[in-house]
C-alpha positions in Angstrom: 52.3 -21.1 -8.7 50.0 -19.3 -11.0 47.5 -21.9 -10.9 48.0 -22.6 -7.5 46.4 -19.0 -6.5 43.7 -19.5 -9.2 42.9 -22.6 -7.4 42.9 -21.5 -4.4 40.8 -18.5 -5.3 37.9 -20.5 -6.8 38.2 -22.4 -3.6 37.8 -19.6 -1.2 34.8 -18.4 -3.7 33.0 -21.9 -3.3 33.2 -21.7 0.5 31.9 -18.5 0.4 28.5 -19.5 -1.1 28.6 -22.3 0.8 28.5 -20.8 4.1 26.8 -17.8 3.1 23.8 -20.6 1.8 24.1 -22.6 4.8 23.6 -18.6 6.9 20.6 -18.2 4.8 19.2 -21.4 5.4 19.6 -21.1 9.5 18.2 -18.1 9.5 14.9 -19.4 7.6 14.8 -21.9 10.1 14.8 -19.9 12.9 12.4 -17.4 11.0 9.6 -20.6 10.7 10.0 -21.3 14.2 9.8 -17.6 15.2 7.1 -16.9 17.2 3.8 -15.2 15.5 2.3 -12.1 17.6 -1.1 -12.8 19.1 -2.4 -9.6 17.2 -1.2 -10.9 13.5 -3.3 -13.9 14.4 -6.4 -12.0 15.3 -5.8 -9.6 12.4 -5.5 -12.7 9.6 -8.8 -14.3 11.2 -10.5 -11.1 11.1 -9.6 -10.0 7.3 -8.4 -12.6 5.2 -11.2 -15.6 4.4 -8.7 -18.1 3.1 -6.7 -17.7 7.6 -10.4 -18.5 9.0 -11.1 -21.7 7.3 -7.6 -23.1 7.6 -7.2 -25.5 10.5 -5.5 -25.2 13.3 -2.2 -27.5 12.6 -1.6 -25.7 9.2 -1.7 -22.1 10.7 1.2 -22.8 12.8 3.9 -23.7 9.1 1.8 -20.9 7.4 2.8 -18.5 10.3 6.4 -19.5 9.5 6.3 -18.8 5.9 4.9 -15.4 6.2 7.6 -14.6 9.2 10.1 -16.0 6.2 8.1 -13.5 3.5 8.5 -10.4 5.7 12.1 -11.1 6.2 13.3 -11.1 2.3 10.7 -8.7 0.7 10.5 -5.2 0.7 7.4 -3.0 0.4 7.2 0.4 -1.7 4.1 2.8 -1.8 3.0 3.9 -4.5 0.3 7.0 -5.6 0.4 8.2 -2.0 -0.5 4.6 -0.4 1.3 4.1 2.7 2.7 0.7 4.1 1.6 -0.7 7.2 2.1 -3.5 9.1 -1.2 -4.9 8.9 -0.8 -4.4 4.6 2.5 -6.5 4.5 0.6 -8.9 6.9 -2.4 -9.2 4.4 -0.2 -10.0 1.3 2.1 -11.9 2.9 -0.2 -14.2 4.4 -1.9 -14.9 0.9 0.7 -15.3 -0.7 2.1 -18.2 1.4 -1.1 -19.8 1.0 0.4 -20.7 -3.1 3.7 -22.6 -0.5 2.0 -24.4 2.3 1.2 -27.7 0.5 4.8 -27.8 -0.8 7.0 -26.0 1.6 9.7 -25.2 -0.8 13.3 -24.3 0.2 12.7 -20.6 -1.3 9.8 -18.2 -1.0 9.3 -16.8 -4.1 13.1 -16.4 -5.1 12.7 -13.8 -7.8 10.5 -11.8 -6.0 12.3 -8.4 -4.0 9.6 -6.2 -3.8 6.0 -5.8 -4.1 4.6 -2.0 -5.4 1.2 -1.2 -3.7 -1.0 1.6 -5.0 -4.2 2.6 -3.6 -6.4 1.7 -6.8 -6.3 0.6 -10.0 -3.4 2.4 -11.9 -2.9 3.8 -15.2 -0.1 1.8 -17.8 0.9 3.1 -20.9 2.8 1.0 -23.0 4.2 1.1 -26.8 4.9 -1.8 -29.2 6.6 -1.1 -32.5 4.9 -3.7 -34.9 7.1 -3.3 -38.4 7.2 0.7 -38.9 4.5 1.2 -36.8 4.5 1.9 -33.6 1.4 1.0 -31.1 0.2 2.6 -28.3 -1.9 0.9 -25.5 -3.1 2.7 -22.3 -5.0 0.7 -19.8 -5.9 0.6 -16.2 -4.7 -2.5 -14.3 -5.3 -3.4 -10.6 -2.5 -5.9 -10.3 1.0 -7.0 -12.7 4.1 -9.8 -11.7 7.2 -9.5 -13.3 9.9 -12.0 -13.3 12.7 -9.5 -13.0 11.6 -8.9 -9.5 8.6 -6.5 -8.8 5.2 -7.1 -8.5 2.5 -4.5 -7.8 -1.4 -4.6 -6.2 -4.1 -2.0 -6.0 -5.4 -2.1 -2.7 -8.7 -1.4 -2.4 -8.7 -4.6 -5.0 -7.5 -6.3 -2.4 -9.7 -5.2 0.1 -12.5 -5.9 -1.8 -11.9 -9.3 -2.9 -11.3 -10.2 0.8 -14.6 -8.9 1.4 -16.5 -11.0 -1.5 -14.7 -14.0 -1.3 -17.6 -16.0 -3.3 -17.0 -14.3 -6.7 -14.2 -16.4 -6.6 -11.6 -13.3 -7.7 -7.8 -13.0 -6.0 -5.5 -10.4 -7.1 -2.8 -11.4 -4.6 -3.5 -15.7 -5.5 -3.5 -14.5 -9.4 0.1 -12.1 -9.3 1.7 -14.7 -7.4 0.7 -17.4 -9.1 2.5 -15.3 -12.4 5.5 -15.9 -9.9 5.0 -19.3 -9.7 4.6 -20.1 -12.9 7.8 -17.9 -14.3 10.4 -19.7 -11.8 10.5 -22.2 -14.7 12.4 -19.7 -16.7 9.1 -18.1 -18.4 5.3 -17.6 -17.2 4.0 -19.6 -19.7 1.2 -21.4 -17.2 4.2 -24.5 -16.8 5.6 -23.8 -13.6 8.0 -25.9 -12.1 6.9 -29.8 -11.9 8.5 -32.5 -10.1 9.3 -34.7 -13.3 8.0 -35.2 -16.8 4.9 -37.5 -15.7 3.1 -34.4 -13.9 4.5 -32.4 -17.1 2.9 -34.8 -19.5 -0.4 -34.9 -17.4 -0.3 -31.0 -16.4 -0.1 -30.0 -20.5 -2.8 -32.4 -21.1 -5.4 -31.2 -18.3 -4.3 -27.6 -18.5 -4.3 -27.7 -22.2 -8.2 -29.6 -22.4 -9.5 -27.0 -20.2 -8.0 -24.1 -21.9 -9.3 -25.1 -25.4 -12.2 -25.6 -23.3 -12.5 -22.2 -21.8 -11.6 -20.7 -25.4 -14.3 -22.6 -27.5 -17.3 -21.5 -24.3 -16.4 -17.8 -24.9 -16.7 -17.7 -28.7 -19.7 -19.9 -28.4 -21.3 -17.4 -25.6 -21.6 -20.3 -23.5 -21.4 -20.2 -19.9 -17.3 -21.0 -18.9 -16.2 -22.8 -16.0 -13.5 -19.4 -15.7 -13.0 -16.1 -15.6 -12.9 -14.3 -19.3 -9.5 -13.1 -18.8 -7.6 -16.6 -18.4 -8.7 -17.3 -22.2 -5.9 -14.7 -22.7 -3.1 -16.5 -22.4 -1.9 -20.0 -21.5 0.2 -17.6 -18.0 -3.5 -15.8 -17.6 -5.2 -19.3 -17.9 -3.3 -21.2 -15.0 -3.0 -17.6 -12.4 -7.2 -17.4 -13.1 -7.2 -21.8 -12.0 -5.6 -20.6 -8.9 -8.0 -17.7 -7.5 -10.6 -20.8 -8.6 -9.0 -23.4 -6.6 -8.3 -21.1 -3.7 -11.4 -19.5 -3.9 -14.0 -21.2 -4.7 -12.9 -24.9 -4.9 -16.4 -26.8 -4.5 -17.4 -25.3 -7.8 -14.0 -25.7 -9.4 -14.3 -29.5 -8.2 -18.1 -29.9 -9.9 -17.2 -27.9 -13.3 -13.5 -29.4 -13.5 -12.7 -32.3 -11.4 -9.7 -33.5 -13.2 -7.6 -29.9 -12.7 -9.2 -29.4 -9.3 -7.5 -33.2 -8.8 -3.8 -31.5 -10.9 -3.9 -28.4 -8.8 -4.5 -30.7 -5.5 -1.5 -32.5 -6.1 0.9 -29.3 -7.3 -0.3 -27.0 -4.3 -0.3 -29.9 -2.0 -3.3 -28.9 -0.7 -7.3 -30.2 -1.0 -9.5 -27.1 0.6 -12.3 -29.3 0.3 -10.9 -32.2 2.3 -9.9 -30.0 5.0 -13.6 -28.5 5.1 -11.6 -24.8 4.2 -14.3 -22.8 2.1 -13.9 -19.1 2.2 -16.7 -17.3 3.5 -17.2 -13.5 4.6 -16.7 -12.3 7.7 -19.4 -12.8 10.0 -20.8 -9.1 10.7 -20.4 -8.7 6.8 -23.0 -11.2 6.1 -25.3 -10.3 8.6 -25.1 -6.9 7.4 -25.8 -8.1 3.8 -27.9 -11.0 4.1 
């Protein structure tokens, strides 16, 4: 009899995540389908480069995502900034851009909330190394962690939507960290569909790395941004902003990862003629 109820317990539990799966997954549906307000529309063409150049048949799925994105993630303030609708449209548009190639099942699964300040902030952090214990205080305009959070200075954001061409994205970079640590670290691996594109991915990644290292200690010019020589994590989030941002020069200087990030974001900007330009009273105001 005992077992019986054990059985039986462990059956109703199954069923439970079952169905409460199967909720989760009709409600996504009929998020993607939902309708997307004439005025987001107009807002994303106005402020975000990346919307403009997209055409037409993939705005409609990326509309989807982002109604999916708004659902499940929550928004904090932080130093006084203030949420608005037109912020959490802005991210979450961006964002999405890292899912429409591959259309996954989840959008960003650890991800539950995403801090916004209104600059760069202040973090102080210690590290004991043997008896000693070190202190670093730095000023950061954007950080992902795996546990859940990630956090944006906004007039970051702004500004890189403004200057597309210096090929910078603190959105595309944060969320490419969560990317990266859905395969249990953020190590610049993220999740690949089997261990061919593994194999390849570490050699291509890995070539260009070592590439990017070996320019900055000779004071050569490099193909990326300084920072991504920081870590292997740093290395693959500063490739994305490239490939997103500016992907005829990341095609030129790097062909071969421009053709590895192609096939893992499922996307070729170039192909679709999508190249991220400022808006058109900006550049007519700065020639």
């Amino acid at each position: 009899m005992g077992l019986l109820l054990i059985f039986g317990a462990v059956l109703l539990v199954l069923a439970g995540v079952f169905f409460a799966r199967a909720a989760k997954s009709r409600r996504r549906a009929t998020l993607f389908e939902k309708p997307f307000p004439g005025q987001w529309q107009e807002l994303l063409q106005k402020s975000v480069p990346l919307y403009r150049c997209l055409p037409h048949e993939l705005k409609a799925p990326l509309h989807g995502l982002v109604n999916i994105f708004l659902d499940e993630k929550n928004f904090e303030g932080a130093g006084g900034f203030v949420i608005t609708d037109s912020v959490r449209l802005v991210v979450a548009a961006q964002a999405c851009m890292l899912l429409l190639g591959s259309r996954p099942k989840e959008v960003f699964p650890l991800l539950k909330s995403i801090v916004i300040y209104p600059g760069a902030y202040r973090v102080v952090e210690e590290e004991a190394i043997g008896d000693i214990v070190v202190k670093s205080d730095e000023v950061w305009v954007g950080e992902s962690w795996a546990q859940g959070t990630l956090v944006l200075a906004w007039d970051q954001v702004e500004y890189e939507m403004a200057n597309p061409d210096e090929g910078t994205n603190v959105i595309l970079h944060e969320f490419a960290h969560q990317l990266d640590a859905q395969n249990s670290a953020a190590d610049g691996l993220p999740p690949l569909p089997g261990p061919e594109m593994a194999k390849k991915w570490q050699e291509i990644f890995g070539r260009s790395y070592q590439k990017l290292e070996s320019d900055l200690k000779a004071e050569r010019q490099a193909d990326f941004d300084d920072y991504g020589a920081s870590h292997p994590a740093e290395f693959f989030a500063v490739a994305t902003e490239a490939f997103f941002q500016t992907p005829k020069r990341l095609k030129t200087r790097v062909p071969e990862l421009y053709g590895l990030l192609v096939h893992f974001y499922g996307l070729d900007l170039l192909a679709l003629n999508c190249k991220p330009k400022k808006p058109i009273e900006q550049t007519r105001r700065n020639p």
